[in-house]
C-alpha positions in Angstrom: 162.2 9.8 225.9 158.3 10.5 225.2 156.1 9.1 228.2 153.4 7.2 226.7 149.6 8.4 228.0 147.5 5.8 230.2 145.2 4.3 226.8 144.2 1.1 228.1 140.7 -0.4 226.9 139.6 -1.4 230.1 137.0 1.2 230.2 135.0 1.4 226.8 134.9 -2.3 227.2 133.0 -1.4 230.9 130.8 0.9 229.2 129.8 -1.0 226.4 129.3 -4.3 229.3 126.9 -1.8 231.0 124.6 -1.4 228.0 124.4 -4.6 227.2 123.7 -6.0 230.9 120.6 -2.9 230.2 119.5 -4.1 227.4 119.8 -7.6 228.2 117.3 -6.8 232.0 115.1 -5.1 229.1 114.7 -7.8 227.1 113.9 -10.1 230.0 117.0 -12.3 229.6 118.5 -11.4 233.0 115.2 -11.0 235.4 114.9 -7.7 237.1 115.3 -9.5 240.8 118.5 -10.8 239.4 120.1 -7.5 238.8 119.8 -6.7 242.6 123.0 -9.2 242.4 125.2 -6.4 241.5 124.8 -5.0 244.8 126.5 -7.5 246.4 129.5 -7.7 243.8 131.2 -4.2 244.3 134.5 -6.7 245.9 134.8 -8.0 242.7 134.6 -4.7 241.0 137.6 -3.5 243.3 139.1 -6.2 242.0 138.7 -5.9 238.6 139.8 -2.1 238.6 142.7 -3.5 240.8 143.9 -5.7 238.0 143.7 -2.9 235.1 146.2 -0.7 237.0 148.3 -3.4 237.3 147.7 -4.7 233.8 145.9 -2.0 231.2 148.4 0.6 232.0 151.0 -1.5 230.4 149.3 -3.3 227.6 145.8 -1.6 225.9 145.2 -5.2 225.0 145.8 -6.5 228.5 143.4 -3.9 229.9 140.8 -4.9 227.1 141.0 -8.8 228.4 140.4 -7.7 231.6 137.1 -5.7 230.9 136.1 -8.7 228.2 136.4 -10.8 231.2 135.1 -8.7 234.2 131.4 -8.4 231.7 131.5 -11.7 230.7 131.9 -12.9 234.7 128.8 -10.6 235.3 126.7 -11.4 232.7 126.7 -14.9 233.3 126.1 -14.4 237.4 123.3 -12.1 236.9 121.9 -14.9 234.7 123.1 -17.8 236.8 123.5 -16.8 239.8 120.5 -18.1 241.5 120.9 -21.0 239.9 123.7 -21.2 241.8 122.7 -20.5 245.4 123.2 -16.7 245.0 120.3 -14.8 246.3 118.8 -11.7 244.8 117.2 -10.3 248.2 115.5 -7.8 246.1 112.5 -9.8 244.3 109.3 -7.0 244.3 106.4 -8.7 245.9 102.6 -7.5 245.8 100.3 -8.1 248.6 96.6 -7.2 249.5 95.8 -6.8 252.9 91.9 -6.6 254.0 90.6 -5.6 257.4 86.6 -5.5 258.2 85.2 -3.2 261.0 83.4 -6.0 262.2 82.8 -5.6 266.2 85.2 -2.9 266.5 83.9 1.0 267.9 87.6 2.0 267.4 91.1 2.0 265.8 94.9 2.5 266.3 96.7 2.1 263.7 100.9 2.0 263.4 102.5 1.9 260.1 106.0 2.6 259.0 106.5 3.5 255.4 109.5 2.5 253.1 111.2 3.9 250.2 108.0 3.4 248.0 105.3 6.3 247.3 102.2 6.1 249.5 99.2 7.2 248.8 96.3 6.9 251.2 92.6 8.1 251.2 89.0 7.1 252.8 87.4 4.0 251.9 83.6 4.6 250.4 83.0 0.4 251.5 81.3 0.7 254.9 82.2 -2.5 255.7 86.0 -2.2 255.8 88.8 -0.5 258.1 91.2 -0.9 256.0 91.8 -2.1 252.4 95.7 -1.9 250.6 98.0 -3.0 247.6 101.5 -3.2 249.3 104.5 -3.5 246.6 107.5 -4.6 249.1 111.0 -6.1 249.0 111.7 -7.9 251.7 109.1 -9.4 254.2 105.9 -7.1 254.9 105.5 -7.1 258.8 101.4 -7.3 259.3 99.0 -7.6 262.3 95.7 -6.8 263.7 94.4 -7.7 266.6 91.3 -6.6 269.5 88.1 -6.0 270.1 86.3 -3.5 270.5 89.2 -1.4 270.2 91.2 -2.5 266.6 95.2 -2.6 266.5 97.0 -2.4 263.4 100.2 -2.6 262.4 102.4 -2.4 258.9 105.9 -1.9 257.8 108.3 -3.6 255.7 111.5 -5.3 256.8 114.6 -5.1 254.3 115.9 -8.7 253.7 119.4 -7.1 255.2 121.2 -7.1 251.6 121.1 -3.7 249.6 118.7 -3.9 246.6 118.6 -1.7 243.9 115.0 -0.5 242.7 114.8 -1.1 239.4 111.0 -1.1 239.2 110.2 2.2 239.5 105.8 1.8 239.5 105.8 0.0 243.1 103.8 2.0 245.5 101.4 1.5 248.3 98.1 2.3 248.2 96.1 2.3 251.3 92.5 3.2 252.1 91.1 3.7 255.6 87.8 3.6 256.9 86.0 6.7 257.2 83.3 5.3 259.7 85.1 4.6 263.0 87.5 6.7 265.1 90.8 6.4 264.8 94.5 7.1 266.3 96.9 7.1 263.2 101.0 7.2 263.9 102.6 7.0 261.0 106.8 6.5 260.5 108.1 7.9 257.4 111.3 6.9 255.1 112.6 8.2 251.7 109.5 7.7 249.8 107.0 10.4 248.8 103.4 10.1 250.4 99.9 12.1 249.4 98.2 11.2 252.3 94.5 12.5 252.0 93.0 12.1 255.7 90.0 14.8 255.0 87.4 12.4 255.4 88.5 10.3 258.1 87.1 10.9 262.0 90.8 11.3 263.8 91.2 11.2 267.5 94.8 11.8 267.2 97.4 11.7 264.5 101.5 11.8 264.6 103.7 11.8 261.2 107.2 11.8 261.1 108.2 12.8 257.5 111.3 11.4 256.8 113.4 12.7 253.6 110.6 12.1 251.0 108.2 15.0 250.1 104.7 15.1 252.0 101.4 16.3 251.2 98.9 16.2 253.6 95.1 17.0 254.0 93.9 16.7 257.5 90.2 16.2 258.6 87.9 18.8 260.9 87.1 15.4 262.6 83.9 15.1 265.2 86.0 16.2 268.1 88.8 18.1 268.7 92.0 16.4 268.3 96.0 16.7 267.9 98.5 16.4 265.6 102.2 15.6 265.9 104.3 16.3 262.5 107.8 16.2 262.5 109.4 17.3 259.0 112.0 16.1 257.2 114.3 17.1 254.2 111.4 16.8 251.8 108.7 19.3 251.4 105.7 19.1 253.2 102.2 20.7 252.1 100.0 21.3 254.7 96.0 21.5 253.9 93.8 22.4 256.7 90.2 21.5 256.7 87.4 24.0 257.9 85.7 24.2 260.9 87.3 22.1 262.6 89.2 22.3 266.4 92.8 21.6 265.7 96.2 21.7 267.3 99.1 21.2 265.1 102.3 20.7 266.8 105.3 20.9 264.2 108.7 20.8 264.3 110.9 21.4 260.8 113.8 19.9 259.4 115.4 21.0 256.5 112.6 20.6 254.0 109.9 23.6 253.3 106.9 23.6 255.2 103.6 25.5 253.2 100.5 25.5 254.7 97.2 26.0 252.8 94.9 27.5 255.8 90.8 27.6 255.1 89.3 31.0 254.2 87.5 33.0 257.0 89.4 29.8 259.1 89.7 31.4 263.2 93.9 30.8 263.5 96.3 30.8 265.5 100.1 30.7 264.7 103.2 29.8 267.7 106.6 30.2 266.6 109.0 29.3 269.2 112.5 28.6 267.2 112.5 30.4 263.4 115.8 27.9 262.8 117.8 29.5 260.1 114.8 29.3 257.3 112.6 31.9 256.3 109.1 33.3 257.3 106.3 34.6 255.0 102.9 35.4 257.8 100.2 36.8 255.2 98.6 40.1 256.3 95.2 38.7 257.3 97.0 37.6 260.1 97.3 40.0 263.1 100.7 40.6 265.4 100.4 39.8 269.2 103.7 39.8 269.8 107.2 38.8 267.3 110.7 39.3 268.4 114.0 38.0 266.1 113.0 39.9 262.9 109.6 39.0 263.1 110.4 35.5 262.6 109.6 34.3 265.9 106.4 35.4 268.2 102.6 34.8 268.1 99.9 35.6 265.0 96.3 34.9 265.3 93.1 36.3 262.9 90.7 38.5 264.3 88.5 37.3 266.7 90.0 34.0 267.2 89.3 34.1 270.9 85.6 34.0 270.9 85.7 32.1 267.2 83.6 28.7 267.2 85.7 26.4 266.0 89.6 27.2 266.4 92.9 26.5 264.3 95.9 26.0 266.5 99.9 25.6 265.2 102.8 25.8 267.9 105.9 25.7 265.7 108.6 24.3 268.2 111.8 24.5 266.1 111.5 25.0 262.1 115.0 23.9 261.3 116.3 25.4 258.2 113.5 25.3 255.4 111.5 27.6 254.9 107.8 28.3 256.8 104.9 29.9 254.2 101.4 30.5 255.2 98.9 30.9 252.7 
């Protein structure tokens, strides 16, 4: 007897249900913070697949009512839904946050980034410590408090549900006040960030990366000052700024590292752990001492002793991306 192949119609009719729940969010029928519902119905979808092995492989027909009914049961939640009491916990939100210098002589500022791009730069307004167009899901956790010496603190909590970001142009954008010392931590997630610090007057800075790419431009400041990076499975770019005293202190992850160092810039470069990544030294710098295939050891520029103003990375572990020096 000839065995029959599995042909039910289950999943064309799934296929064409996706396009039309697409086009249907496209045209504004089912609003984009309703289409965070699907995250929460994968049961059903276990169920419906559940039903088609029991049904479609016996009866194309059955397998098509199945499907016909799985879309139409979808369709009319995502529209429905909160109509119905159903939440969307993924509604995009836009706020602006303002903070004036006022009485304060200094800063410290905490902020914890999410899955949306950052981009952050100095603010020209003399007047302001911080200006910002936050695009969120969730609640946006805000404070700032003190005198003379100003706390501030930012990050987004997730509403707990698992949304799915369909609006692709939300981003933060944040602007810091160029006028005032300040001590910047900074928490990152899965979201890229161009942070361009160059102007700012740092007294200390710490960065951990997270998984999203990093580019980074850090200020010669008007004292010397640290900075804490920790890298993450994203690349990070690295620009140094000129004379400036500066100690880096960096640990890698599995993400590149590339540093863009100052011409005629006095440098000096610690390697402690090489990981399992590469390492590219240029030949303006000179060897002290390397061990480990050269991977590992201490490079400095002529003169960087008795240099002015002195450039300072201590490399404690690289992790497995690579480390270039340019």
């Amino acid at each position: 007897m000839e065995k029959r192949g599995y042909r039910s119609l289950f999943w064309p009719i799934v296929l064409i249900g996706v396009g039309v729940i697409w086009l249907l969010g496209s045209m504004g029928v089912i609003p984009q913070a309703n289409l965070n519902l699907l995250a929460s119905m994968w049961p059903l979808i276990l169920i419906v697949i559940g039903l088609d092995l029991l049904i479609g492989r016996n009866s194309p027909v059955g397998g098509a009512l199945v499907g016909l009914v799985a879309v139409a049961a979808v369709i009319f939640l995502l529209i429905a839904g909160p109509s119905l009491g159903m939440a969307t916990s993924g509604t995009l939100k836009t706020k602006s946050l303002s903070a004036s210098i006022g009485e304060a002589t200094s800063a410290t500022i905490r902020m914890d980034f999410a899955s949306e791009p950052v981009k952050m730069y100095a603010l020209e307004d003399k007047t302001s410590l911080l200006k910002a167009e936050i695009d969120y899901y969730g609640t946006l956790q805000y404070s700032e408090t003190g005198n003379p010496d100003r706390r501030i603190s930012l990050s987004q909590q997730s509403s707990g549900a698992w949304s799915i970001p369909w609006n692709t142009t939300a981003s933060w954008d944040i602007g810091l006040s160029p006028n005032l010392p300040i001590d910047l931590t900074i928490d990152g997630a899965s979201g890229s960030a161009s942070l361009d610090l160059s102007e700012l007057r740092l007294t200390s800075f710490a960065i951990d990366q997270g998984s999203g790419s990093l580019t980074l431009s850090l200020p010669a400041s008007t004292q010397a000052y640290t900075a804490d990076i920790v890298g993450g499975s994203g690349s990070l770019t690295l620009k140094l700024p000129e004379n400036a005293d500066l100690t880096i202190r960096l640990d890698g992850a599995s993400g590149s590292i590339n540093i863009d160092v100052p011409d005629d810039a006095a440098l000096q470069v610690e390697i402690r752990d090489a990981g399992s990544g590469s390492v590219n030294m240029p030949n303006w710098l000179d060897a002290v001492r390397v061990y480990n295939d050269n991977k590992e050891g201490q490079w400095e520029t002529a003169g960087f002793d008795s240099a002015e103003h002195q450039l300072t990375i201590i490399c404690d572990n690289l992790g497995s991306g690579s480390f270039n020096l340019k």
